[in-house]
C-alpha positions as CSV (number, residue, x, y, z in Angstrom):
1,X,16.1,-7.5,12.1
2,X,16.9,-11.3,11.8
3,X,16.0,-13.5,8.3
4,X,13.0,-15.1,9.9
5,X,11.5,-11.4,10.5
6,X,12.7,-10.3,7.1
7,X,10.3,-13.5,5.7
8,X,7.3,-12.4,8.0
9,X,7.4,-8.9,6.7
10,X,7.4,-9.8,3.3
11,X,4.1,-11.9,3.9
12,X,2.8,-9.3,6.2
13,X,3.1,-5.8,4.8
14,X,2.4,-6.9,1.3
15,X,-0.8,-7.8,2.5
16,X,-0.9,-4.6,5.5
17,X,0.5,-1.7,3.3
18,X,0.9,0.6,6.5
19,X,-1.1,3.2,9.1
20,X,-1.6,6.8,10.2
21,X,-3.4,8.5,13.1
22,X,-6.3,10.5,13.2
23,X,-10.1,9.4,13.2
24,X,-12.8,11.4,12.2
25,X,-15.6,9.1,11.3
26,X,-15.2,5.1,10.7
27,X,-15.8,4.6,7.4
28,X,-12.5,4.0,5.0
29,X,-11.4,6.3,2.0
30,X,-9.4,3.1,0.4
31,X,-10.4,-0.5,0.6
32,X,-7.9,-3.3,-0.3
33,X,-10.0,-6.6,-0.9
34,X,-6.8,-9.7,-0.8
35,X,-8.5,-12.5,-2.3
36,X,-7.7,-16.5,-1.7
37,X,-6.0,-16.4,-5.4
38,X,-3.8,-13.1,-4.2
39,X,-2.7,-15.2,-0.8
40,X,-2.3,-18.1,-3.0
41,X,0.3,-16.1,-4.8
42,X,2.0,-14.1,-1.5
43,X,2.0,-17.7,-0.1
44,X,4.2,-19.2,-3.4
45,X,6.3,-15.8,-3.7
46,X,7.2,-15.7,0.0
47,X,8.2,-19.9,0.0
48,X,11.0,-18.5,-2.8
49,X,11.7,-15.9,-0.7
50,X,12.5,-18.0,2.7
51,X,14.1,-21.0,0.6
52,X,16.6,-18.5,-0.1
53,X,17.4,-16.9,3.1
54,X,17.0,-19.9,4.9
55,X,21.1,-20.3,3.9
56,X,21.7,-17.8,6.7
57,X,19.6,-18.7,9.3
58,X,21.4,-18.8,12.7
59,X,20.1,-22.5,14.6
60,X,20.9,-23.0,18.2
61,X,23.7,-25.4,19.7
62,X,22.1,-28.8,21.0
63,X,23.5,-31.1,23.1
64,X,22.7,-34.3,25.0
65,X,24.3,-36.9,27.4
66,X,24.7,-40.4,26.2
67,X,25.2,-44.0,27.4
68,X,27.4,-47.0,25.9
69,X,28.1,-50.4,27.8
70,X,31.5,-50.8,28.6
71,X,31.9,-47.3,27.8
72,X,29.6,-45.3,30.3
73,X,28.7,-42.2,30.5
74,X,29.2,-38.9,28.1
75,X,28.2,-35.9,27.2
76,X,27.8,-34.5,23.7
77,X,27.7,-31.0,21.6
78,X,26.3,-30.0,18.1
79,X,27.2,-26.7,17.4
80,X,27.8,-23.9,14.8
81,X,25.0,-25.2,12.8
82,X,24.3,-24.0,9.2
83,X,21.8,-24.7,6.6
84,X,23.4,-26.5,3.8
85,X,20.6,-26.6,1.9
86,X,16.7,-26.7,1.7
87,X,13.6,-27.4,-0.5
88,X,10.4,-26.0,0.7
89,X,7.8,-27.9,-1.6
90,X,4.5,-26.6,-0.1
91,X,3.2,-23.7,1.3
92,X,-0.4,-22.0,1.9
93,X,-0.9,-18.4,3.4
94,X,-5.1,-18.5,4.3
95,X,-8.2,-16.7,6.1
96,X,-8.2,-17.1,9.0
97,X,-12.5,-15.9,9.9
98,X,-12.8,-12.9,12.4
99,X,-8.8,-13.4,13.5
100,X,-6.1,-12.5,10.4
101,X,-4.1,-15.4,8.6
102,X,-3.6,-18.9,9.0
103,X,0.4,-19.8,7.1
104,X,1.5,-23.3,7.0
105,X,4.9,-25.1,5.5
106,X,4.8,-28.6,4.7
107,X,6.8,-31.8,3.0
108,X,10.1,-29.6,3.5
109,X,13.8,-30.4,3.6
110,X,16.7,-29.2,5.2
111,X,20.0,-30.5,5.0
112,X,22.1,-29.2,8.3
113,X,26.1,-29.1,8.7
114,X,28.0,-28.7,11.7
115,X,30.6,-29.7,14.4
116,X,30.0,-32.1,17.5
117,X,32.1,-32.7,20.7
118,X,32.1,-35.4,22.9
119,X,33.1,-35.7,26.4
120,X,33.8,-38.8,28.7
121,X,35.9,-38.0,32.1
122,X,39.2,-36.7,30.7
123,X,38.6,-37.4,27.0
124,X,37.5,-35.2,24.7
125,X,36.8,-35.7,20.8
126,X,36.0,-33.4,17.9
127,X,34.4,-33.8,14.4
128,X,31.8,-32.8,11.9
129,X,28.5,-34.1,11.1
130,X,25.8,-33.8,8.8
131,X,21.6,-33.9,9.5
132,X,18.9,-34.5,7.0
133,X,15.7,-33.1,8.4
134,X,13.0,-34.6,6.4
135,X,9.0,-33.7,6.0
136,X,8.9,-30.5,8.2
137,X,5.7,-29.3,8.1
138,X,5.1,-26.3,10.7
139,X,1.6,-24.5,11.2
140,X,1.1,-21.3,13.1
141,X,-1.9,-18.6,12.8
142,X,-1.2,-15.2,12.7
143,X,-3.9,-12.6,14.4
144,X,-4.0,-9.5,13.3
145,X,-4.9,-6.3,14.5
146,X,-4.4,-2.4,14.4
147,X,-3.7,-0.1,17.4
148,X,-4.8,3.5,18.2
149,X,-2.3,5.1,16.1
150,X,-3.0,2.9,13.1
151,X,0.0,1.2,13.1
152,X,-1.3,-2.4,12.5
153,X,-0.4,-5.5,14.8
154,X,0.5,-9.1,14.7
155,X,0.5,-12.5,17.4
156,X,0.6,-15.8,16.3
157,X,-1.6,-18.5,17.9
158,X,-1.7,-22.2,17.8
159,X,1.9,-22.3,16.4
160,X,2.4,-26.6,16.0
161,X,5.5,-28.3,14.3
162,X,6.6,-31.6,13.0
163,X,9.4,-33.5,11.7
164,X,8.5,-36.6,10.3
165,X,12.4,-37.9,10.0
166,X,16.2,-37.1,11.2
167,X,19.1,-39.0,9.7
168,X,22.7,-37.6,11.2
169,X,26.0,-38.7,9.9
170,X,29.0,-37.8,11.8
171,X,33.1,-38.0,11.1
172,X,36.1,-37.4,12.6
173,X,37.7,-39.1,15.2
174,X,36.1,-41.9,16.6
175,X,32.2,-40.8,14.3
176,X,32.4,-44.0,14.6
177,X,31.6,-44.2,18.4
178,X,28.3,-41.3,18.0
179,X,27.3,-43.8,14.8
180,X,26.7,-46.5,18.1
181,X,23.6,-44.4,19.4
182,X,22.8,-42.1,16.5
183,X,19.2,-43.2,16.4
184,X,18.9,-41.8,20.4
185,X,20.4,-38.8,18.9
186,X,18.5,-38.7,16.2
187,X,15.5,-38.4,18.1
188,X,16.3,-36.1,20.8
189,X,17.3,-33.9,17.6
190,X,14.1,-34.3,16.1
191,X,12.5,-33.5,19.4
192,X,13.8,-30.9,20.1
193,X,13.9,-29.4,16.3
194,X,9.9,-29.2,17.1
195,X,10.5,-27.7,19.9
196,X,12.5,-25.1,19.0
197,X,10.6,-23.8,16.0
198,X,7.8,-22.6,17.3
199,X,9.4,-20.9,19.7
200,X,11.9,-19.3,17.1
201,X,8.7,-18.1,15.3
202,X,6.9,-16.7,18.2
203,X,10.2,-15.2,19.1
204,X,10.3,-13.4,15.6
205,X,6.9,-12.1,15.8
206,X,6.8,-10.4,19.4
207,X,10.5,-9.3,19.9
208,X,11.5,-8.7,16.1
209,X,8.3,-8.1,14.1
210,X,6.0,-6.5,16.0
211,X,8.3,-3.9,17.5
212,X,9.7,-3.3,14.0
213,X,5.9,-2.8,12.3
214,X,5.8,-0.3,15.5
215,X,8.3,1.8,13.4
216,X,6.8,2.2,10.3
217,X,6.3,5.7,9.1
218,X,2.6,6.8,9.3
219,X,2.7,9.6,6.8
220,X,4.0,9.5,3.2
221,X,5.1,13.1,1.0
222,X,2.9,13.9,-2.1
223,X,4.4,16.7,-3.2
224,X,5.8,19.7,-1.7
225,X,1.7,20.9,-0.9
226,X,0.0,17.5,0.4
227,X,0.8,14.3,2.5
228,X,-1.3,11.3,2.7
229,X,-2.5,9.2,5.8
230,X,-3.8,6.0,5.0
231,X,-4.1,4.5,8.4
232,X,-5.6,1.6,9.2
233,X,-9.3,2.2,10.2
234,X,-9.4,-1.3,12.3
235,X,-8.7,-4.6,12.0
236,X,-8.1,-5.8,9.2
237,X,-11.3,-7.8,8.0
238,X,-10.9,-12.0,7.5
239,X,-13.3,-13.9,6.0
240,X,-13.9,-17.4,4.8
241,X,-12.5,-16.5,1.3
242,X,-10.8,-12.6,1.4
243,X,-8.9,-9.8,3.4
244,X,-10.5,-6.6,3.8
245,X,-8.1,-3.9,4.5
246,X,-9.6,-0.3,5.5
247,X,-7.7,2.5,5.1
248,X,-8.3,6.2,6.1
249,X,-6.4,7.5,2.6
250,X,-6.7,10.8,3.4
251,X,-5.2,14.0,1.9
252,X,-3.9,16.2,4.0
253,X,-1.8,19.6,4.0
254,X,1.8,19.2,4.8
255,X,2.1,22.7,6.4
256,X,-1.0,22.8,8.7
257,X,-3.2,20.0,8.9
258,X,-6.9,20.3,9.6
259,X,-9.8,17.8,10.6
260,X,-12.1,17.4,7.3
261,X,-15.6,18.7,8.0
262,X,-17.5,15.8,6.3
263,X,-16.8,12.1,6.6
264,X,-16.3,9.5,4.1
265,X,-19.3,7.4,2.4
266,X,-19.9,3.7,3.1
267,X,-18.5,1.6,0.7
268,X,-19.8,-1.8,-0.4
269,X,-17.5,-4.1,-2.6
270,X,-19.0,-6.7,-4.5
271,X,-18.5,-10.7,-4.0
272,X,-15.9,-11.3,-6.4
273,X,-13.6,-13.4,-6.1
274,X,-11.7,-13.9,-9.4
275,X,-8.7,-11.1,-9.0
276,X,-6.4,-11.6,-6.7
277,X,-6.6,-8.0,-5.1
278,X,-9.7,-6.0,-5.4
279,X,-9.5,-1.8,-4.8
280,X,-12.2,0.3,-3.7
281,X,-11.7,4.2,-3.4
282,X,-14.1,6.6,-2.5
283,X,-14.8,10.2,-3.4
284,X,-13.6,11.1,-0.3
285,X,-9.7,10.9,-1.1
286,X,-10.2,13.2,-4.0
287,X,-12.3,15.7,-1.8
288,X,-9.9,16.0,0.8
289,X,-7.0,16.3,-2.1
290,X,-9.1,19.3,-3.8
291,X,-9.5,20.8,-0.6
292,X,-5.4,20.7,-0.2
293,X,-5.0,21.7,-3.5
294,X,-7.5,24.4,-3.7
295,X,-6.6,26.3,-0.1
296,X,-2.5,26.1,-1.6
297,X,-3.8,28.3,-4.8
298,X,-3.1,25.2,-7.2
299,X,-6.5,25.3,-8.7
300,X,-5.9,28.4,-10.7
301,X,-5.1,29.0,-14.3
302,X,-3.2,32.1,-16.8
303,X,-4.4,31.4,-20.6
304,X,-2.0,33.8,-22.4
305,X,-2.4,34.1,-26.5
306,X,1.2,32.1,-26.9
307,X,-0.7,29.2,-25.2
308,X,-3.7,29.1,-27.9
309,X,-2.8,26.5,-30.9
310,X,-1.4,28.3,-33.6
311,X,-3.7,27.1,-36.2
312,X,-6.9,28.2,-34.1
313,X,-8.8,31.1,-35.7
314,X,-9.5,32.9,-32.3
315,X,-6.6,34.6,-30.8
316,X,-5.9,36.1,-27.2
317,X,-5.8,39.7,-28.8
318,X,-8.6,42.8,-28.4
319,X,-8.6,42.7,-32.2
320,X,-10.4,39.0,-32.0
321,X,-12.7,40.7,-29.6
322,X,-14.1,43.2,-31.7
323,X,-17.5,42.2,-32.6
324,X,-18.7,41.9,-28.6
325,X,-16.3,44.1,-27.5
326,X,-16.0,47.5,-29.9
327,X,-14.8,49.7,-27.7
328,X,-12.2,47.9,-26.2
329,X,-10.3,46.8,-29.4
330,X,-10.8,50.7,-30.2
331,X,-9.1,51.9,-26.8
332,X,-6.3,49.1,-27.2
333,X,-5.8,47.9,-30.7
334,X,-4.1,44.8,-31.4
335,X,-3.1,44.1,-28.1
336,X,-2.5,41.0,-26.6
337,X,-5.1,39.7,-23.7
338,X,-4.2,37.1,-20.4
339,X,-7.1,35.5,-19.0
340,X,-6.4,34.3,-15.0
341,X,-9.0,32.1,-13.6
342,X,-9.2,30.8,-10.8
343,X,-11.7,27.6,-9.3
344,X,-13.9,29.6,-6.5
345,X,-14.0,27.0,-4.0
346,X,-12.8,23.4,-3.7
347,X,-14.9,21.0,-6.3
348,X,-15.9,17.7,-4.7
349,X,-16.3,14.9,-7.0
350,X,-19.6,12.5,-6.7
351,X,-19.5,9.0,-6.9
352,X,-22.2,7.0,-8.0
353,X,-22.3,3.4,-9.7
354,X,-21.0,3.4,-12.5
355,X,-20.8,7.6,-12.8
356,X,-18.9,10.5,-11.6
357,X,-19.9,13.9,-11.2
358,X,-18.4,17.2,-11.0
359,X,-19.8,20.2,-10.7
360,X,-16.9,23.5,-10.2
361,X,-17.2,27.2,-10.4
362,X,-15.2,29.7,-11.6
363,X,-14.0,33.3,-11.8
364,X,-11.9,34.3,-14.8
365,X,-10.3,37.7,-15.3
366,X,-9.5,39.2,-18.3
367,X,-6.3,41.8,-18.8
368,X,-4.7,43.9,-21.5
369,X,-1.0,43.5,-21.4
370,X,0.2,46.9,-22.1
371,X,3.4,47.8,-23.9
372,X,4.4,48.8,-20.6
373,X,4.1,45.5,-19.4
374,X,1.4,46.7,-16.9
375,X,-1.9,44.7,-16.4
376,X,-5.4,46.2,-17.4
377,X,-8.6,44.9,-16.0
378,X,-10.9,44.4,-18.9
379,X,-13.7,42.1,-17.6
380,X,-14.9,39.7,-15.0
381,X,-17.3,36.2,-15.5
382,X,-18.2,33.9,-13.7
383,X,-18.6,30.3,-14.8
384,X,-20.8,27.2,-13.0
385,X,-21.4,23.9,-14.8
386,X,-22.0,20.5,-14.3
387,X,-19.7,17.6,-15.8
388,X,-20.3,13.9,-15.5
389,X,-19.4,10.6,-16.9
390,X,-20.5,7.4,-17.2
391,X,-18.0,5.0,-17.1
392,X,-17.4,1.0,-18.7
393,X,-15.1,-1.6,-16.7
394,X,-14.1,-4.7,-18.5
395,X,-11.8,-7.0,-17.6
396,X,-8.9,-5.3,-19.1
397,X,-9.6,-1.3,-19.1
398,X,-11.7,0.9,-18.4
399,X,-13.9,3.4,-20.6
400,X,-16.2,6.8,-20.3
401,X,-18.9,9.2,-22.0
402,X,-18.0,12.8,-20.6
403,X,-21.1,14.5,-20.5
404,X,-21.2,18.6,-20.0
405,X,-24.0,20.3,-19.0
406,X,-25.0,23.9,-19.8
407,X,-22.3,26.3,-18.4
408,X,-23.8,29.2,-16.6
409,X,-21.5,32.3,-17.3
410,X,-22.3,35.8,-15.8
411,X,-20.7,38.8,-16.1
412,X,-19.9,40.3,-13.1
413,X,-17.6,43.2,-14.3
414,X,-17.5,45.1,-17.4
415,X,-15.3,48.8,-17.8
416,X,-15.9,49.3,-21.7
417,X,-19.3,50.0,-22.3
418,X,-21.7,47.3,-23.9
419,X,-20.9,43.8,-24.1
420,X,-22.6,41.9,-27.1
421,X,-24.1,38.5,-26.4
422,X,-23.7,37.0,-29.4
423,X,-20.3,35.4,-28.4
424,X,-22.4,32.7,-26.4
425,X,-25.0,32.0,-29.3
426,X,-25.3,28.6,-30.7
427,X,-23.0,27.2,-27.4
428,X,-24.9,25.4,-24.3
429,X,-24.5,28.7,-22.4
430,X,-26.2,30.2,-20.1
431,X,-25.6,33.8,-19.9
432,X,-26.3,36.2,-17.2
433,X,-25.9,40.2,-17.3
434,X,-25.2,41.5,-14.5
């Protein structure tokens, strides 16, 4: 991929992250709002970027036939062409309303070196030469778009360049002669310097750029469980001040991947305008991640007493367990317990302004570890609350009140006779005998 599609890209997929396939509703799991200030700075980031590989941009011979009295006619060659050097001194990167971006260069200067050859009948002359190209200013619109896969697309439209002044200097033998009519062939350089860049740009976009956005990967690894797809819903969004960006961001499961039985929420963003990039997320991506998560058997849990702090006064042993459970720390004194839970199906998380809820369920098994190193299945709850939080943006962090409802714990399973209560008094419990 050539310099001028390297410079496109880094304008372009900063701004288009990338795609994935699938559709199952329309709404977006991830928003990306670009603001003007964020395309202000892409705009000023990307001019640094192009000034610099500018130095290895490949320009195209040019040549032209001249006329001298008492000499007659010639022809002449500029070639081998390089950038000597350059200073881009304005830039701006756009909305452009219902289409994609509008990305214009302007006051800029190039410096150009290279040979020329001149031919009249039988003679031939060689030299060098050296071009300042002053006040380029070049305009094009870029229209984005996304196709069926997700992948997302880009044309230009109403590409326009200008050059407001060419000075060449040649040497060698007989410059001198080329110095005669330099000002014809300063302006059929000129001309067809404006010519020629639109055409390199378009060029760039639809046989270097475009097939190359074609080849961008549309899945990215989690971890060795879940893969994410954030393909582009649609077009991206352009309005008189921002860039909406609508991604699926969904979670998905690397091994067998499933359509999600519900669809994500509609999200509404705010009118803000003073970050440069603005993030929306739904619930939705954290849904379809439980649901991964959950159907791997990553949502489960082994409390062992080696775990529990040693300072606490409540250990993981049947001896701690006497005064609800007698009979148990009779059968098996002073023996070490493992509890194993385990969430009973995939929570989903509730968003709400400025709140998030969760409301899981449980099972949690309790064993005695024998000396034997064998399991035994003491007794069986389970546990259903509701947690929420209220959460506090400011401009520099964000903050939250995590409030727990009662838990609800039943017990399902009990092998030891009776089971006290009194181990849920005085503690927002809700307890259950079954």
């Amino acid at each position: 991929m050539g310099t001028s599609t390297r410079t496109l890209s880094f304008l372009l997929l900063g701004l288009l992250l990338t795609s994935f396939p699938g559709n199952l509703g329309t709404n977006p799991g991830l928003v990306v709002r670009i603001t003007d200030k964020g395309l202000e700075y892409v705009a000023r980031e990307g001019l640094v970027v192009l000034q610099s590989e500018l130095q290895e941009i490949t320009l195209p011979d040019f040549t032209g036939d001249f006329k001298i009295k008492h000499v007659g006619r010639g022809h002449y060659e500029f070639h081998s062409l390089e950038v000597h050097s350059c200073e881009l001194r304005g830039s701006a990167l756009t909305t452009l309303p219902s289409q994609g971006l509008s990305l214009s260069i302007s006051d800029s200067f190039i410096r150009l070196q290279g040979k020329w050859k001149v031919r009249k009948s039988f003679l031939k002359l060689q030299g060098s030469f050296d071009v300042q190209v002053k006040g380029i200013t070049i305009s094009v619109n870029l229209v984005l778009g996304s196709e069926p896969s997700g992948r997302p697309t880009v044309t230009t439209s109403n590409c326009s360049s200008d050059i407001r002044d060419v000075e060449v200097d040649f040497s060698g033998g007989l410059g001198w002669l080329l110095n005669l009519f330099h000002s014809k062939i300063e302006s059929n350089f000129q001309k067809t310097l404006e010519s020629k860049i639109c055409k390199m740009v378009q060029k760039s976009v639809t046989s270097d750029l475009q097939p190359y956005l074609q080849t961008l990967p549309v899945t990215t690894e989690i971890d060795r469980f879940a893969g994410i797809d954030y393909s582009l819903m649609e077009a991206p969004k352009a309005t008189a001040q921002m860039l909406d960006v609508m991604l699926k961001a969904e979670i998905f499961n690397r091994d067998h991947r499933s359509p999600v039985a519900f669809l994500a929420p509609v999200m509404s963003l705010p009118e803000e305008h003073n970050r440069m990039v603005h993030f929306a997320i739904s619930d939705y991506v954290f849904n379809t991640a439980s649901l991964v998560y959950h159907e791997a058997g990553y949502l489960k849990f082994n409390i062992t007493d080696d775990m529990v702090p040693p300072t606490s006064n409540i250990r993981l042993t049947t001896k701690s367990f006497r005064a609800f459970a007698p009979r148990l720390a009779r059968q098996f004194p002073n023996m070490n317990l493992e509890l194993r839970g385990a969430v009973v199906s995939a929570p989903f998380l509730n968003f709400s302004p400025g709140n998030l809820s969760l409301a899981p369920q449980m099972e949690i098994k309790a064993f005695v570890l024998l000396p034997s190193s064998m399991r035994e299945p003491v007794f069986r709850l389970s546990m259903a609350t509701n947690v929420s939080a209220m959460l506090i943006f400011n401009s520099s962090k964000i903050t939250g009140f995590l409030k727990p409802e009662k838990i609800q714990v039943e017990l399902k399973e009990y092998k030891f006779g009776a089971f006290n209560d009194f181990l849920f008094l005085g503690a927002n419990i809700q307890y259950t005998r079954v």
